[in-house]
Every structure is written in C-alpha cells, then in structure tokens.
N, C-alpha and C positions, 0 to 999 in steps of 0.2 A: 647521646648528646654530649653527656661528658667526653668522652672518646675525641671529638672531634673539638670539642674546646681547647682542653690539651695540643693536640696536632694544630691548632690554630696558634696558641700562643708561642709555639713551638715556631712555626714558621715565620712569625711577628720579628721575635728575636734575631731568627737568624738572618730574617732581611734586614733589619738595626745594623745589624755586625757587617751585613756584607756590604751596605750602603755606604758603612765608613771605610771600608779598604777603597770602595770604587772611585770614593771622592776622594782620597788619599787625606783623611783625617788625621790626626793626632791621635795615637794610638793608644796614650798614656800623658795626660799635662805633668803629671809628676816628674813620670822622665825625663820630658824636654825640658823643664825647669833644672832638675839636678846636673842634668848634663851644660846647661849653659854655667851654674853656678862653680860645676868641675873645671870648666872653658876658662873662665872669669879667674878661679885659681891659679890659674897656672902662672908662671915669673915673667914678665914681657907682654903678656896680653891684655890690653887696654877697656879692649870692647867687643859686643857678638853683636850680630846684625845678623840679618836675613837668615836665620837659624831655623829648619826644617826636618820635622820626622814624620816620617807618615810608614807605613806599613804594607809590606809589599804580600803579605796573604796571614797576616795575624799575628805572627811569629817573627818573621824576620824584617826587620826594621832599618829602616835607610835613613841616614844622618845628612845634612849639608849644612854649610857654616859661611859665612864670611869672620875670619878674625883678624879686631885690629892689632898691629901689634908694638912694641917700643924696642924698633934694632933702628942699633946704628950698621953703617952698611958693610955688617962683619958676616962674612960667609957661616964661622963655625957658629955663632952664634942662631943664626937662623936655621943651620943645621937643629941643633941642641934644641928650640923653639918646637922643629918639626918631630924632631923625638920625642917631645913633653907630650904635647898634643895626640900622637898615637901610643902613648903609654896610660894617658888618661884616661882615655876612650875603651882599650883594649877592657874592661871590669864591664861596660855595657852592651856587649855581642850582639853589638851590628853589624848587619848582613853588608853592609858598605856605605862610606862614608867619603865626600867629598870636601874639602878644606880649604878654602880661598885665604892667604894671609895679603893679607894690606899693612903697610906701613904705616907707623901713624900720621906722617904727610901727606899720605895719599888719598885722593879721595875715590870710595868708593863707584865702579862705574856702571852698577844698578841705582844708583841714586840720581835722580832729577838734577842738575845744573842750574840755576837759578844765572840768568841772562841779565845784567844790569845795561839799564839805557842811561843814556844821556837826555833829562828832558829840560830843555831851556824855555 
C-alpha cells in the first residue's frame, strides 16, 4: 500500500508539471518579472507589453516581447537598441526569443482601437 501511494504521488506531480508545459504556463514568475525589469533597464525602452515565457519541455524556455521604445528615426540608434536587448537577454538562456520594437508614437497593433462616433 505504501508502495503504491508513493508511485501515486509520483504520478500526481508529474502530471502538475506536464499540465503546465501543455498549457504553456509560466515556467518561473520570477523570471518573467526579472527579465521585464532587465527589459525596462535598458536606455530607450519606455514600456513592455504583451511579454511571454512559457516552456517548451521544462528546460528550454521561449521569451516574446513587445518593446516600446524612445528613437528618433536614427538608424544607428535603433541598431544599438537592437544590440542592448540581445546583450540583456543573452545572461537568461533562452531557447528563442522573439522581439517586437514599437515606437513610442506608434501604437501597438494587438491592441484594440477604440472607434470614436459622433453622436448629436
């Protein structure tokens, strides 16, 4: 009976763990927080939105971002922005990372639009 409690709780666990990879949970809140607050550091970057990590088998871990950011429409500059950003990142070995940069005039186009009428 023991025996089998053990192997019970055993299996409990590991369907916890595997439930969170298949919904692609948050693998670590710490990390998603450190990593936005690294985001947030960095010289030019305004804002993080739509920021996701989820876990592609425990281990290796997938980042996506929208970042806003404050260029004026200087190429080298946005260069230098794009090299912050994967110098940052490189300290938390993820398995791949996707990176949206938005202007900060621009607005985001996962974000709803809000439609004004005219009502007389």
């Amino acid at each position: 009976m023991g025996f089998t409690l053990f192997i019970l709780s055993n299996v409990v666990r590991n369907l916890w763990v595997t439930g969170k990879l298949f919904f692609q949970a948050v693998p670590d809140k710490a990390l998603h927080e450190k990593i936005r607050h690294t985001l947030l550091g960095i010289d030019g970057v305004s804002e993080i939105h739509h920021q996701h990590l989820w876990s592609l088998d425990g281990e290796h871990h997938v980042l996506t971002a929208h970042v806003k950011a404050i260029l004026t429409h200087d190429l080298e500059r946005y260069t230098q922005l794009k090299a912050a950003i994967r110098s940052a990142l490189e300290t938390y070995d993820l398995a791949h990372t996707t990176i949206e940069i938005e202007l900060a005039e621009e607005a985001c186009r996962d974000q709803p639009v809000s439609i004004q009428t005219d009502q007389h």
